[in-house]
Structure formats: C-alpha cells, structure tokens
C-alpha positions in Angstrom: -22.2 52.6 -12.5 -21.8 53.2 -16.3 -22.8 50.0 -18.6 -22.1 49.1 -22.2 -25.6 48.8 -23.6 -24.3 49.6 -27.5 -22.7 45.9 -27.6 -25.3 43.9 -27.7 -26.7 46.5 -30.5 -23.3 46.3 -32.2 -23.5 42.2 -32.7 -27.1 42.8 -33.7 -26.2 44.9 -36.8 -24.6 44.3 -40.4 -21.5 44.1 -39.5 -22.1 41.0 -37.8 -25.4 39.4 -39.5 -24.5 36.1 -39.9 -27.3 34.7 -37.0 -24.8 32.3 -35.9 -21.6 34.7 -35.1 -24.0 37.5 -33.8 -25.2 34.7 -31.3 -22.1 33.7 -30.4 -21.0 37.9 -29.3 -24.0 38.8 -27.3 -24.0 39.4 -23.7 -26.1 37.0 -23.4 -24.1 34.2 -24.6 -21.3 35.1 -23.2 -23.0 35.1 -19.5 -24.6 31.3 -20.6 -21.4 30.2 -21.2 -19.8 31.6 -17.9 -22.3 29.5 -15.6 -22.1 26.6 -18.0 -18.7 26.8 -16.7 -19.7 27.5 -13.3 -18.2 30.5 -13.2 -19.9 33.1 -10.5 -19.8 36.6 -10.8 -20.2 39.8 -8.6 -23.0 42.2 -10.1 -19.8 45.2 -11.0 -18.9 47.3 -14.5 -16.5 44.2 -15.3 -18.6 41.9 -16.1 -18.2 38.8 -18.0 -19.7 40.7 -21.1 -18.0 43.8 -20.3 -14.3 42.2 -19.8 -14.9 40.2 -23.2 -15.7 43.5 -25.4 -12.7 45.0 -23.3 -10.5 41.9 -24.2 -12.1 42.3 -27.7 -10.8 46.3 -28.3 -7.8 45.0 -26.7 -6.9 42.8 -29.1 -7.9 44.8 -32.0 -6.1 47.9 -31.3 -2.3 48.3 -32.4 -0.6 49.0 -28.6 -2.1 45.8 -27.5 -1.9 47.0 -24.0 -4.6 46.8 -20.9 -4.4 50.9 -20.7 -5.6 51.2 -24.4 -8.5 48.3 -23.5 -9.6 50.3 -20.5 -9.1 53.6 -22.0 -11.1 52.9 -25.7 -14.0 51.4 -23.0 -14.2 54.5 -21.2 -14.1 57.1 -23.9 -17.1 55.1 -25.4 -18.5 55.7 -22.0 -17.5 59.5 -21.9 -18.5 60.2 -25.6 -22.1 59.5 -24.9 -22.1 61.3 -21.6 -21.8 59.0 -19.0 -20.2 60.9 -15.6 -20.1 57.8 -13.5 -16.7 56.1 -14.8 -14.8 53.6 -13.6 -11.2 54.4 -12.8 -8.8 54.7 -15.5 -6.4 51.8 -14.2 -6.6 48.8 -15.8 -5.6 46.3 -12.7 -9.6 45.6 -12.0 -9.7 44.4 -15.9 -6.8 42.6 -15.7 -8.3 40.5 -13.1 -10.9 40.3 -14.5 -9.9 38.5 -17.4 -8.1 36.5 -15.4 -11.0 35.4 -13.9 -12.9 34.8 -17.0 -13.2 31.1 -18.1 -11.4 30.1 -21.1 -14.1 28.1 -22.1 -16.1 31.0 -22.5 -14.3 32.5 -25.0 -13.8 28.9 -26.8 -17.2 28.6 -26.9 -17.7 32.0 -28.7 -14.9 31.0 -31.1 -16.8 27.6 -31.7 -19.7 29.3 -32.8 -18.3 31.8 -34.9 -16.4 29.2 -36.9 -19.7 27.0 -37.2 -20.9 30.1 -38.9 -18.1 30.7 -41.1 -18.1 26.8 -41.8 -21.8 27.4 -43.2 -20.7 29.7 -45.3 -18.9 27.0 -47.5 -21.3 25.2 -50.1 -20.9 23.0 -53.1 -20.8 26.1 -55.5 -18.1 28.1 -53.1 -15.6 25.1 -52.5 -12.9 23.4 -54.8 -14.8 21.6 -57.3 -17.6 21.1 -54.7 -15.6 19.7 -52.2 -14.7 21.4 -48.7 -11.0 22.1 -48.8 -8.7 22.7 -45.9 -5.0 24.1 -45.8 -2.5 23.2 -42.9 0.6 24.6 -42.0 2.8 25.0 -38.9 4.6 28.1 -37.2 5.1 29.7 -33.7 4.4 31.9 -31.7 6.7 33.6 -28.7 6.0 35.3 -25.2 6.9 36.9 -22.0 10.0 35.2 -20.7 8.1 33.9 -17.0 9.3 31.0 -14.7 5.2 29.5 -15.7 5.7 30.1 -19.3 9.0 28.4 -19.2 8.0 25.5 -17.7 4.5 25.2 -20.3 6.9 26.4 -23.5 10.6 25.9 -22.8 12.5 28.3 -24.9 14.7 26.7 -27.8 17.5 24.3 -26.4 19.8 26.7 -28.1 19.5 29.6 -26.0 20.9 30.6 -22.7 18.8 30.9 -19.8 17.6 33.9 -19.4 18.6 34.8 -22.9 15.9 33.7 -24.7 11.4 34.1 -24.7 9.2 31.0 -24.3 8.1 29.3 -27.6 5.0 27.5 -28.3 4.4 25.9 -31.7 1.2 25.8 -33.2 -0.5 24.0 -36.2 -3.2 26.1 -37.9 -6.2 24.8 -40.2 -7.8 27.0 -42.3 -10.8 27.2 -44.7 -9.6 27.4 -48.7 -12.9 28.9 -49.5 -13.4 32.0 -47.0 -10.0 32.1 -45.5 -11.1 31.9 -41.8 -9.1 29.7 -39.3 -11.1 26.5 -38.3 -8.7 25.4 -35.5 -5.2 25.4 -34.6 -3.1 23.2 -32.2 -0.7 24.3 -29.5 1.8 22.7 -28.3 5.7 22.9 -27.0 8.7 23.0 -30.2 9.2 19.2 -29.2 7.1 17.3 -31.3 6.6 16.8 -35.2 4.6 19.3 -36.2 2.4 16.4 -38.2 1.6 15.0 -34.4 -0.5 18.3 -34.2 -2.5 18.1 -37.0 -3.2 14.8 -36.9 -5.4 16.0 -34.0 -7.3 18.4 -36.3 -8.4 15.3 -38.2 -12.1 15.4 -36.4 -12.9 18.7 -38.4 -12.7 16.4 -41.9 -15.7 14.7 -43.5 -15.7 12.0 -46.0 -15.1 14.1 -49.4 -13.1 17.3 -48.0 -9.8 17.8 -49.6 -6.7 18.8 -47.4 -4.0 20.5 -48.7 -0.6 21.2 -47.1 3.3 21.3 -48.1 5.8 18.0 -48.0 6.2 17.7 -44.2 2.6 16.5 -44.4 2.4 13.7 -47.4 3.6 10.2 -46.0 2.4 7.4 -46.8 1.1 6.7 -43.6 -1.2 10.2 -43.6 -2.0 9.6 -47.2 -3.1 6.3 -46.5 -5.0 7.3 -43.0 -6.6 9.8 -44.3 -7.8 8.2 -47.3 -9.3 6.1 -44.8 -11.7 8.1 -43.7 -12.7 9.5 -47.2 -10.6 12.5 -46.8 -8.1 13.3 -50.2 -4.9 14.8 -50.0 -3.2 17.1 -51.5 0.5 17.5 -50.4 4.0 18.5 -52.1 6.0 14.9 -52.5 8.4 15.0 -49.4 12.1 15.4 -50.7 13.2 11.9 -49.3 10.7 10.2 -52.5 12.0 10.3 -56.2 9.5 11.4 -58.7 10.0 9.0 -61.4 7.3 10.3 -64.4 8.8 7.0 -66.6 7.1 4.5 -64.3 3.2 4.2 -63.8 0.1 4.9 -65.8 -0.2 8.0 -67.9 -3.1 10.3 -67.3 -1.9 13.6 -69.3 1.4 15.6 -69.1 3.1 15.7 -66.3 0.2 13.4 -64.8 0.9 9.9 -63.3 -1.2 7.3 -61.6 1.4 5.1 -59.3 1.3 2.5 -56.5 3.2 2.9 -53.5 4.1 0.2 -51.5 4.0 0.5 -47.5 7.0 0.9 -45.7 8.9 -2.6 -45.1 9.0 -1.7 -41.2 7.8 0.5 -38.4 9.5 2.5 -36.6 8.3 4.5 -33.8 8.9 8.0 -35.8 6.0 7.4 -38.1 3.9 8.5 -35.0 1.4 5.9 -35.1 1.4 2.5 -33.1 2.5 -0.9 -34.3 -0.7 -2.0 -34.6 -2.3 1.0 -36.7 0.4 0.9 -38.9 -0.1 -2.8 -39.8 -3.8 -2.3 -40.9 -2.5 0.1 -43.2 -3.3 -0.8 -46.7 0.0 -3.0 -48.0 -0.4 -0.5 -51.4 -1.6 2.7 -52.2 -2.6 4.4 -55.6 -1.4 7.9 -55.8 -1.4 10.5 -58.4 1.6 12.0 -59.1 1.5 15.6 -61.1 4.2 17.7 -61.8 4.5 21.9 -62.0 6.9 23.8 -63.4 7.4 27.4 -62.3 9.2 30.2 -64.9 10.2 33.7 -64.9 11.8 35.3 -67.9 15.3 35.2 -67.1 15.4 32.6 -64.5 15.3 28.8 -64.6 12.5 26.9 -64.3 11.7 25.6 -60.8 9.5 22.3 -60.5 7.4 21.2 -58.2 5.8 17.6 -57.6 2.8 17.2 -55.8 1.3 14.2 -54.7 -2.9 13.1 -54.4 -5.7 11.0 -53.6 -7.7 12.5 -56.1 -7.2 9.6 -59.1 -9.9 10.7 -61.6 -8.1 13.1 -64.4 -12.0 13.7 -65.9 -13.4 14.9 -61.9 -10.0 16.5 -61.0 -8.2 18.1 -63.8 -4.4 18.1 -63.6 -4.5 21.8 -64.2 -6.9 22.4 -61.7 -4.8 20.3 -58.8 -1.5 22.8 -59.7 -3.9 26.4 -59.6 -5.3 24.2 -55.9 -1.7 23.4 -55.0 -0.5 27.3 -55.5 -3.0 28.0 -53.5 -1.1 27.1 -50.7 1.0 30.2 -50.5 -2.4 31.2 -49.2 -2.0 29.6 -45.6 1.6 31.7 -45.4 0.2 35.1 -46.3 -3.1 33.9 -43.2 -0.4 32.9 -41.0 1.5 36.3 -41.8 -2.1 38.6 -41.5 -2.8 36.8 -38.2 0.4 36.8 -36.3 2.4 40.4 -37.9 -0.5 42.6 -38.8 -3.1 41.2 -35.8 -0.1 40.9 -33.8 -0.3 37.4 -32.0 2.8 36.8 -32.9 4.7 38.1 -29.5 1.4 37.3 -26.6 1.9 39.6 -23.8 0.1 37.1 -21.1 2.5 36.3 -17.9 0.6 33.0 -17.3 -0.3 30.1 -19.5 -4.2 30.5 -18.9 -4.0 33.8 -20.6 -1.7 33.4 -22.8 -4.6 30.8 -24.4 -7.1 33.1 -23.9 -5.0 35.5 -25.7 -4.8 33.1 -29.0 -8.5 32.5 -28.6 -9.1 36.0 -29.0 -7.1 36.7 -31.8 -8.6 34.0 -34.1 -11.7 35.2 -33.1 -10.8 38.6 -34.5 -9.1 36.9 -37.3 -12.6 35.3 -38.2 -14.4 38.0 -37.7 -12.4 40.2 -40.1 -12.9 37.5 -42.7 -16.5 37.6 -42.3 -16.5 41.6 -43.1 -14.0 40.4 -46.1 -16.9 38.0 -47.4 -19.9 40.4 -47.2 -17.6 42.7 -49.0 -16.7 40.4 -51.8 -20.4 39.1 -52.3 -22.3 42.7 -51.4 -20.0 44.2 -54.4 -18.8 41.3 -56.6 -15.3 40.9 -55.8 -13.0 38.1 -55.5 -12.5 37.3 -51.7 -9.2 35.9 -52.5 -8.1 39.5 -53.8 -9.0 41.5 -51.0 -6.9 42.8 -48.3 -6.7 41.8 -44.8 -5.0 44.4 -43.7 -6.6 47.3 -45.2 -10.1 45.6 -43.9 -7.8 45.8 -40.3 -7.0 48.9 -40.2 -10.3 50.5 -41.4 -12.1 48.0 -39.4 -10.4 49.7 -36.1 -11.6 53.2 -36.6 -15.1 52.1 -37.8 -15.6 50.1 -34.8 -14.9 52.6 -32.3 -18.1 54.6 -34.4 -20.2 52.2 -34.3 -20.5 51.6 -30.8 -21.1 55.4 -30.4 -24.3 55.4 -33.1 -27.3 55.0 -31.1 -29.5 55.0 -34.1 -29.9 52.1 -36.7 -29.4 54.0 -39.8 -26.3 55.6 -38.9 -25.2 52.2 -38.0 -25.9 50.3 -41.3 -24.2 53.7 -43.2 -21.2 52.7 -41.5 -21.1 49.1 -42.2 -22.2 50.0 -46.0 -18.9 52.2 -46.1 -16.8 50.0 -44.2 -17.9 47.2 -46.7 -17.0 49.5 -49.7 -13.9 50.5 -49.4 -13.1 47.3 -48.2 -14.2 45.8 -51.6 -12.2 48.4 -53.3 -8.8 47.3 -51.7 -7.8 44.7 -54.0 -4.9 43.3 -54.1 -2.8 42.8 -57.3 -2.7 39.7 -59.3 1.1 38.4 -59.0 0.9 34.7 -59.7 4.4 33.0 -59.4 5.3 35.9 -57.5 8.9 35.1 -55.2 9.3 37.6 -52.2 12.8 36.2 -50.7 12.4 36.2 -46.8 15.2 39.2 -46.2 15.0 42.4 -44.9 16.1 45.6 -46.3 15.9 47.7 -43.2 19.0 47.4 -41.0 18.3 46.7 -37.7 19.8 48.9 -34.8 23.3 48.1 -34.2 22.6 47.1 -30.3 25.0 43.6 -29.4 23.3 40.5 -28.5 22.0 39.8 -24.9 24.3 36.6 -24.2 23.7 36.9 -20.6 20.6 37.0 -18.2 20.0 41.0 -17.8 20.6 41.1 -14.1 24.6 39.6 -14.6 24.7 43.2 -17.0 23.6 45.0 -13.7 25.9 43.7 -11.4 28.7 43.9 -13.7 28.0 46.6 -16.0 27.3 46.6 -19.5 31.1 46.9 -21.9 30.1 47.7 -25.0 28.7 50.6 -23.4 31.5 52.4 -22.2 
C-alpha cells in the first residue's frame, strides 16, 4: 500500500523552520499524541498521520470537500508513480477523521502557537510589552438534530428554517497576527463570559486590547489585578467628561472611578469577587478624533490602565487603539477567505476538529507571512493574507512532489518573495460600510422546513 513519506520532509524544510511548529507536524508527533490519548490504530494508508495531512489539504483547498482531500492525496501519490492506490472514495477518510482524537490535533495547535508566541520579544511587541486583541463573532453549520441540540439556532428562526450557530471569542497576537486561542460556546451568553476564560494566556505586563463590550469596571479592575493593562473603547453607557480629573496632555485625562454601588448578577462575577474589588480605580481616559475632508469628525474615547504619559504616550495609545480594526480584518481572513465561517461537520466532535484545523492553518500562514516580512524587510502588518493563501495552495501541492532539497528551498524562497511583495496599501482612517453591491439572486425566503415545500409544492414557482 502507497504511503506519504514527503510529509515528514515537507515539515522538516523552510517553510516550516521554526523547531517548534515543525515538531508539532511530524508524523511522529502526531502518532505520540494519538496513544497519549489512547487512541489504537490498525496498521492501514489512513493513518493518524496520513488522515491529518488529508484533513490538512482539506482545509486548505477552496471546495472544502472530502473528494478534493482524498483526491489532492492521491494525485501526490500518482505524480510520483505510485500504482498501488487507495480507492478514490472518501468514506474510509471520513471515518477516519472521525476516529481521530481531538486532542491530537489540539495538541498540534498548542505547539504551533507556543512557537508563534516565541516569536514575540521585547523589541517586536508594543512598547516591549506582549499585546493581545479580543473580539467576538460566529460561526454557522450544517442544520443536524446533534448540532441543534450543541448550538441552537437563533430564537428567531423557524424550525427547520434556520443553521446551528456557535459563538466564538477569538484572541489574537498584536505583534505576529496569529490566533492564540478562541472560545466556543452557544449565542446565549455575554460574549465577555468567553474571554474571561482566555485570561490564563496573560502575564503580569501584557497589554489587552479590545472594543467597549470589554471595558467594565469590573474587567478593568480584575485584570489590573493580575498585572494585566487594558486597553478598551469607553462603553457607551459611561460619559467622557475631559473637565473633571487630572490633566496629562490634550485630550489625556487621569480619573478615578468609583465601584459600582451594587451587584447584580449580570456583572458575571460572584458576590463575593465583586466585593474584593478595589472600592476605586485610576483610569486614563484619552480621546481620538477621526476626520475626512468633507465629513465630520468622529471621536472616539478610549479607556486604560496604562497611567504613565512619559512610558505610554497618548499618541501611541490612539495608533495601539486603531490597531484594533486589525482583529476584524483576522476574523474576516480566517472565517471568508480560509472559509470557517460555514463548517461542514454533521456532528459536534468534528465540527471542533474542523475549527482546530483552521486556526492551525490560520497560524501557519502567519508564520510564512513573518519569514516573509523579516527574510525581505517588510512590514508584517502590510502584507496580505490572502494573496500568501492563495499562492500558498499551489506551492504546497509542489512541495510535497520535490524529492530533492534544493528544489524544495527554491520553492519556499519564491513563495516567500512574492509573498513579501503583496503589500497592502496604507489607508489609515479608512471606512468600508458593511453593504454589498452585488444583488443577490432574487430566490424568496425558506419560511418553512423544506419537506412542507415537498408535500405541498413550492408557489412562487408556478
């Protein structure tokens, strides 16, 4: 039976040099992991390591589909020579993945974002700090009776009208752009209860930076805390007063807020951790205003932690705080152009799997981005993630055919170079209204489960 030696020489190249994320993708690891999990295996072409790099193709290609997974596998297979092939339907590599551990394929994403994480150092971060950006969105999938029940659709919709919806809370890395962790949970809860449980990833000194939904006192205070410092648009419920508090520049104000008077249970903390809150709080308070010839100014208050004007410029808080579009246009790469935004799994097992994948991909794709801004002196933040996509896609499927070294490493030295040449144009302020220009097909709305439109026929089609 035909095997897949070029993958464990694939992770062993440039494209993948960081020792850590290499590591994480060989055969090897991914085979530890599977009987630290327990997990038992017949000796067959699927293999743990096998069904990952499928998995992997899968999720990189555009189609998304198990035939394009099994198919780019066996024309690697058939374009060195190999006669003894596996058959062409995918239903052994769909159970196969099925069968594959999920905490194999967290523990390859762990490890790849330990090595990104390295990549962050007191002459790469904010001001020599680590900096994080949070944000909340969603993703949808296959409308099944198990999916229902783990991600009820929106209370809004009919049954049978509507997809399965799970919410998710992502945390990403200011400095390299890769995704440190992300939260999943149902569209019930606050999105703040999520990433309160990405707190562990902070260290005393990081800086976390996210829109209003995320600046209360209480997380202000918690955080604080811990030694964390936040950075956080003032929530719309606060008045910015600039007459009252200390002066530290223009636009610049140190303040004290008082704690709440009393809790209530929405603050999503208990009684008891809300009382050892500090009774005050200092907080900087910094205004930004935002102008376009021929429009009126829009401003912009933003509260911190960060109290020293002389360690933390004002200025340099607003270029940090406009860095936050930053965390739309990740959410955007990862979900439209990597396509996690619809999962195709029919259970909830792969459906996580599925999202495990994809910001493993994600990462991956910002690790090319960071060779390619340091190999050729570019700024990371200019480069493209989709153009690194989609030449990334036909550059893979090359480099798992060259058999010799040096054809390998010319590959990754173009791959890298054009990738450094992509850059993106510099558009501060820029406004992009969420509308689309494209009509959409003029089909009516499904109002009823499908199967009522079978039995009764469909009107607007006669």
């Amino acid at each position: 039976m035909a095997t897949i030696p070029p993958w464990k020489a694939l992770v062993n190249t440039e494209l993948f040099n960081n020792p850590t994320v290499a590591e994480a993708l060989s055969p090897e690891a991914v085979e530890l992991s599977c009987r630290e999990s327990n997990h038992k295996w017949r000796q067959s072409f699927w293999s743990p390591a096998t069904t990952v790099m499928a998995f992997f193709l899968q999720v990189l290609s555009a189609e998304k589909t198990l035939r394009a997974a099994v198919t780019a596998v066996l024309v690697q297979l058939a374009a060195r020579g190999e006669l003894d092939l596996p058959s062409c339907d995918p239903t052994a590599y769909c159970q196969a993945r099925k069968r594959l551990p999920i905490e194999v394929l967290k523990s390859m994403l762990n490890r790849t974002v330990e090595g990104m994480r390295d990549l962050v150092t007191p002459s790469t971060g904010w001001l020599g700090r680590r900096t994080w950006v949070a944000d909340g969105s969603s993703v949808s999938m296959s409308d099944t009776p198990e999916l229902q029940a783990a991600f009820p659709q929106p209370s809004g919709q009919k049954p049978g009208c509507g997809f399965p919806v799970a919410q998710i809370v992502s945390l990403f890395c200011w400095t390299t752009g890769a995704i440190i962790d992300l939260a999943i949970d149902t569209i019930r809860p606050h999105e703040v209860s999520l990433f309160r449980g990405l707190w562990h990833h902070f260290q005393r000194g990081d800086v976390v930076l996210a829109d209003r939904a995320y600046g209360s006192y209480v997380d202000l205070a918690r955080l604080q805390g811990r030694g964390v410092y936040g950075v956080f648009r003032l929530h719309q419920k606060r008045k910015a007063d600039f007459r009252k508090g200390k002066r530290l520049g223009k636009d610049d104000r140190l303040m004290t807020w008082d704690r709440p008077d009393r809790w209530v249970p929405s603050v999503g903390v208990s009684r008891r951790d809300f009382e050892t809150l500090p009774e005050t709080l200092q907080v900087r308070l910094i205004r930004i205003t935002v102008g376009s010839r021929g429009f009126r100014s829009q401003t912009i208050n933003v509260v911190t932690t960060l109290l020293d004007p002389v360690e933390t410029p004002a200025d340099e808080i607003r270029a940090l705080y406009r860095d936050r579009w930053t965390v739309e246009l990740n959410l955007r790469s990862l979900k439209t152009h990597l396509g996690m935004d619809i999962l195709r799994g029919q259970d909830e097992d792969v459906v996580r799997k599925e999202i495990a994948m994809h910001l493993l991909m994600y990462n991956l794709i910002r690790l090319i981005m960071w060779q390619a801004a340091r190999r050729h002196g570019r700024d990371l933040h200019r480069l493209s993630f989709t153009g690194t996509l989609h030449r990334l896609r036909p550059v893979f499927a090359l480099l798992m055919q060259a058999t010799g070294r040096p054809s390998a490493i010319a590959l990754v030295a173009h791959l890298l170079r054009c990738v450094a040449r992509d850059m993106l144009p510099h558009r501060p302020d820029r406004v992009e209204p969420r509308r689309v220009k494209r009509r959409p097909k003029p089909y009516s709305l499904l109002t009823k489960p499908r199967a009522y439109y079978r039995r009764h026929g469909d009107p607007d089609a006669r």
